[in-house]
Every structure is written in structure tokens, then in C-alpha cells.
C-alpha positions as CSV (number, residue, x, y, z in Angstrom):
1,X,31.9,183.2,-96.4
2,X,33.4,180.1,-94.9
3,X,33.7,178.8,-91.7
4,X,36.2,180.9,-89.6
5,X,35.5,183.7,-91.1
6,X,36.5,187.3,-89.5
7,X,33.2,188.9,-87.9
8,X,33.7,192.5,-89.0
9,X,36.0,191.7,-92.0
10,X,32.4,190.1,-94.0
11,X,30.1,191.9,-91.7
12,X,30.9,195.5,-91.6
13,X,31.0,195.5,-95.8
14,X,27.5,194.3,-95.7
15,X,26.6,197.0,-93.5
16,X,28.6,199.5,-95.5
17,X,27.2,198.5,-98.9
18,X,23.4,197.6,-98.1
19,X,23.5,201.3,-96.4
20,X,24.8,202.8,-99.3
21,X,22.1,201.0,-101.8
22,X,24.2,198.3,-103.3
23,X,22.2,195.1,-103.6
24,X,24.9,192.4,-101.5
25,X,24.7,189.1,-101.3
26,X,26.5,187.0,-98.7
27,X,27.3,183.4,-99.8
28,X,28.0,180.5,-97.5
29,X,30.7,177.8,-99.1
30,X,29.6,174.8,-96.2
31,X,26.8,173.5,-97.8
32,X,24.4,175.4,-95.6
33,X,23.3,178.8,-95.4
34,X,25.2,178.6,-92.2
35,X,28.4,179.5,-91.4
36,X,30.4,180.2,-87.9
37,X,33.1,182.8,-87.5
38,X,36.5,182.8,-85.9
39,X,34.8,183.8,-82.9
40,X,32.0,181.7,-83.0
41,X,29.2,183.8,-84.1
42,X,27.0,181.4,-86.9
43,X,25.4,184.0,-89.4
44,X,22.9,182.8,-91.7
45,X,24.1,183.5,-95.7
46,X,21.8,184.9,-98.0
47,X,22.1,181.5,-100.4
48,X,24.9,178.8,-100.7
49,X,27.5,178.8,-103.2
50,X,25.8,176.0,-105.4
51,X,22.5,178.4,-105.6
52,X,24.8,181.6,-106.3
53,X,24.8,183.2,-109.5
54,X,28.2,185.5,-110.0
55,X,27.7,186.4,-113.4
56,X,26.4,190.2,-113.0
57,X,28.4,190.4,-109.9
58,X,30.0,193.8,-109.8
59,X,32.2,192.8,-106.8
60,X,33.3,189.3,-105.4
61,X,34.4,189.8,-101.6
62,X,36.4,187.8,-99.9
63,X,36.4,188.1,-95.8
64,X,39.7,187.0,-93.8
65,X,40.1,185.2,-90.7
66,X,41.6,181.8,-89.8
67,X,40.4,179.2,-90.9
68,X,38.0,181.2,-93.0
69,X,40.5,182.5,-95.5
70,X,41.8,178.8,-95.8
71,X,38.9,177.5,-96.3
72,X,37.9,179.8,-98.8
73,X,41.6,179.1,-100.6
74,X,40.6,175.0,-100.4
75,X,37.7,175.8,-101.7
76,X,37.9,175.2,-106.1
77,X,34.4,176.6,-107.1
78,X,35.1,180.3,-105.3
79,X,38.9,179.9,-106.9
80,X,37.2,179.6,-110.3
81,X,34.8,182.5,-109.6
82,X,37.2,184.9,-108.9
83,X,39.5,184.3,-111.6
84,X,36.2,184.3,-113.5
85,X,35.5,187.7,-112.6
86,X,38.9,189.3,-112.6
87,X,39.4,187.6,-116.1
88,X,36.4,189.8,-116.6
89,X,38.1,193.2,-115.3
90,X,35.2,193.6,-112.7
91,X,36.1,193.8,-109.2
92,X,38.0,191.6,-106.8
93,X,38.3,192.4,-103.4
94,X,40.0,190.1,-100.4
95,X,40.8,191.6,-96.4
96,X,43.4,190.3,-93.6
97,X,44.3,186.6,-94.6
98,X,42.6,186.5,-97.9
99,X,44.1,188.0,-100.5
100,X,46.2,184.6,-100.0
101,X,43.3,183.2,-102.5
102,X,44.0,186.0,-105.2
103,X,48.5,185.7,-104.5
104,X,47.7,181.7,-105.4
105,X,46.1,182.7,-108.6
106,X,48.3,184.7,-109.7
107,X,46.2,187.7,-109.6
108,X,48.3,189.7,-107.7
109,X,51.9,189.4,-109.8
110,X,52.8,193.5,-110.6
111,X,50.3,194.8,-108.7
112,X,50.3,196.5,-105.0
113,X,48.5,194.7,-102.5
114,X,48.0,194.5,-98.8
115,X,47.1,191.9,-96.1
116,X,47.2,191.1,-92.4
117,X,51.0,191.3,-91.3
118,X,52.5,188.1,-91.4
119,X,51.0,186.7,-94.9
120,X,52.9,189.0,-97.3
121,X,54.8,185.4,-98.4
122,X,51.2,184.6,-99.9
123,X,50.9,188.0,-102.2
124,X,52.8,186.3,-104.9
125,X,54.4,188.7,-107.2
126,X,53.3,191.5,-105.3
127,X,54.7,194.5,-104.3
128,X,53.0,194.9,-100.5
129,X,51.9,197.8,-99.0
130,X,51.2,197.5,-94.9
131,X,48.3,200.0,-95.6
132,X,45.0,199.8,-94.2
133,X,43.4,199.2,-97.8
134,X,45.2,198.8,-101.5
135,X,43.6,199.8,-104.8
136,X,45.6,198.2,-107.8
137,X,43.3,198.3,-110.7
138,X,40.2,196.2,-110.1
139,X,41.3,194.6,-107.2
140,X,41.1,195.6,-103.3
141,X,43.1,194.3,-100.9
142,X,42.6,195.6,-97.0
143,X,45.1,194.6,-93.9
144,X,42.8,193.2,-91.2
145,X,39.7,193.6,-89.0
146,X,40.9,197.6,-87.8
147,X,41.2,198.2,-91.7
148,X,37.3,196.9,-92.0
149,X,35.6,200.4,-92.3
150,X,37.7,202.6,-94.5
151,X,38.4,199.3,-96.7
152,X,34.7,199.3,-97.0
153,X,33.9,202.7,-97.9
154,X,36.6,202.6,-101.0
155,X,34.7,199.6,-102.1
156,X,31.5,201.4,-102.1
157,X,33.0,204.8,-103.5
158,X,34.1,202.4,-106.5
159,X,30.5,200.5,-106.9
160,X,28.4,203.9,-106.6
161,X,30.5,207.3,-105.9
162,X,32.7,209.3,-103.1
163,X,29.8,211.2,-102.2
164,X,27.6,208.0,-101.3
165,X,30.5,206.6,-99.7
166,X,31.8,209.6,-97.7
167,X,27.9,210.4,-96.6
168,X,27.7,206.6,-95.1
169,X,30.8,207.7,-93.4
170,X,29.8,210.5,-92.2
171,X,26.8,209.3,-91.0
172,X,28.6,205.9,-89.2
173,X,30.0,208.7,-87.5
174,X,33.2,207.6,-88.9
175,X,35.0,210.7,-90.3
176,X,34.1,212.2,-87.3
177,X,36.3,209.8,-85.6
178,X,39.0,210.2,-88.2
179,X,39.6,213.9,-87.2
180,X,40.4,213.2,-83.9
């Protein structure tokens, strides 16, 4: 997470997946387990990204928002992580503004992706979507901070199974909202 983050684009995935029994860490890129959204909430990270280990990570996250997407694209160490991981095939996942860090690398050319209208320019080599989530492979993409809930169950279906994911949903009281 960087400064600027989206709230519920970081927040709601960490609700999703710590309900759903996936171990999730939240890492802070300031220099201090501290770190202020767009709309000036200041969360405290589990650990900092010179303490963070992303080796057995199954999933590196990236949250959107303005600056927080920027900052994150600025930012070399998590640019070298997540090439790092997709180079390994394991997951890669970026909401609203920040699958700009994954079009820079070149980790979206021939694949679908989506993002928060507006920064389709960034998706480099991409073929965009406009839906509320995108599954290309091992990477995620999601559109924005309405997209936050759905774009969280797929990643948990993917790290432990539909059924986990669709009875956290259920039980958010989500689908139930869905069939209205």
C-alpha cells in the first residue's frame, strides 16, 4: 500500500481473504507501517516493504487510487516484485488505477485487462475490457472501488475454491444483493 491508496480497493480484499482463511499480508511502501488513503484514513500495515518477504507469496495485490497507484508505479522495489512473481507464473492482481504498474512492465501485452475508465492508455498492449474484474491467465485486473467485492471474491475462488469464495459471499450478504 502507498500513500493515496483507495480505502475499499486494499481494504475490502483483506476482509474478503482473511474471512476466507487466506493468510494476507498488507505492506506499507513509506517507510512506516503507516500509510494514509485518498480519503485520508492512515491504516497501520502489517510490515514495511524493506521487512517483506514475497517469495512464497501466492498473490501480490496492488490497490488503486490517486496518488496511491502512482506512488506504487514510482516505487522500483514493488516494480521488481511483481515482475518477480509474474516471471514466476504465480498471481498478480492490480484494481482501478493500478494495473498502470503491470501495462508499464509489460505484463499486460496480449492479455485482457481492465481498469478504472480513463487509464486504458496505461494497459499497454492490452486488449481492455470495461468489466468489473478481468481474469487473463495469472493476472487480475478489477475496474474501480464499485468493482472491490466481486474482484475480491474471484481472487479468493483462485487462492482456495468457488465454494469458499461463494460462501463468504453469501454470507457478506452479497449474492443476496446480486439477485435483486
Amino acid at each position: 500500500m502507498a500513500d493515496g491508496f483507495e480505502d475499499i480497493e486494499a481494504l475490502i480484499p483483506l476482509d474478503v481473504m482473511r474471512r476466507g482463511g487466506v493468510e494476507f499480508t498488507t505492506v506499507s511502501i513509506t517507510g512506516s507501517r503507516d500509510v494514509t488513503s485518498a480519503h485520508g484514513v492512515t491504516v497501520k500495515a502489517d510490515t514495511t516493504f524493506d521487512k517483506a518477504c514475497f517469495d512464497d507469496a501466492d498473490l501480490l495485490m496492488l490497490p488503486g487510487g490517486m496518488p496511491g497507484a502512482e506512488n506504487l508505479n514510482n516505487h522500483d522495489g514493488v516494480k521488481k516484485a511483481i515482475l518477480a512473481q509474474a516471471g514466476k507464473g504465480k498471481l498478480v492482481a492490480a484494481i482501478c488505477a493500478a494495473p498502470m504498474v503491470l501495462g508499464g512492465l509489460g505484463l499486460l501485452k496480449g492479455r485482457r485487462a481492465t481498469c478504472y475508465p480513463g487509464f486504458e492508455l496505461y494497459l499497454e498492449g492490452a486488449e481492455y475490457t470495461g468489466d468489473l474484474y478481468t481474469v487473463d491467465g495469472n493476472i487480475v485486473t478489477g475496474e474501480g472501488p464499485a468493482a472491490a467485492l466481486p474482484y475480491a471474491y474471484t481472487l479468493l475462488s483462485i487462492l482456495k475454491d468457488a465454494d469458499t469464495a461463494d460462501g463468504i459471499a453469501n454470507g457478506m450478504r452479497y449474492l443476496h444483493l446480486m439477485e435483486r
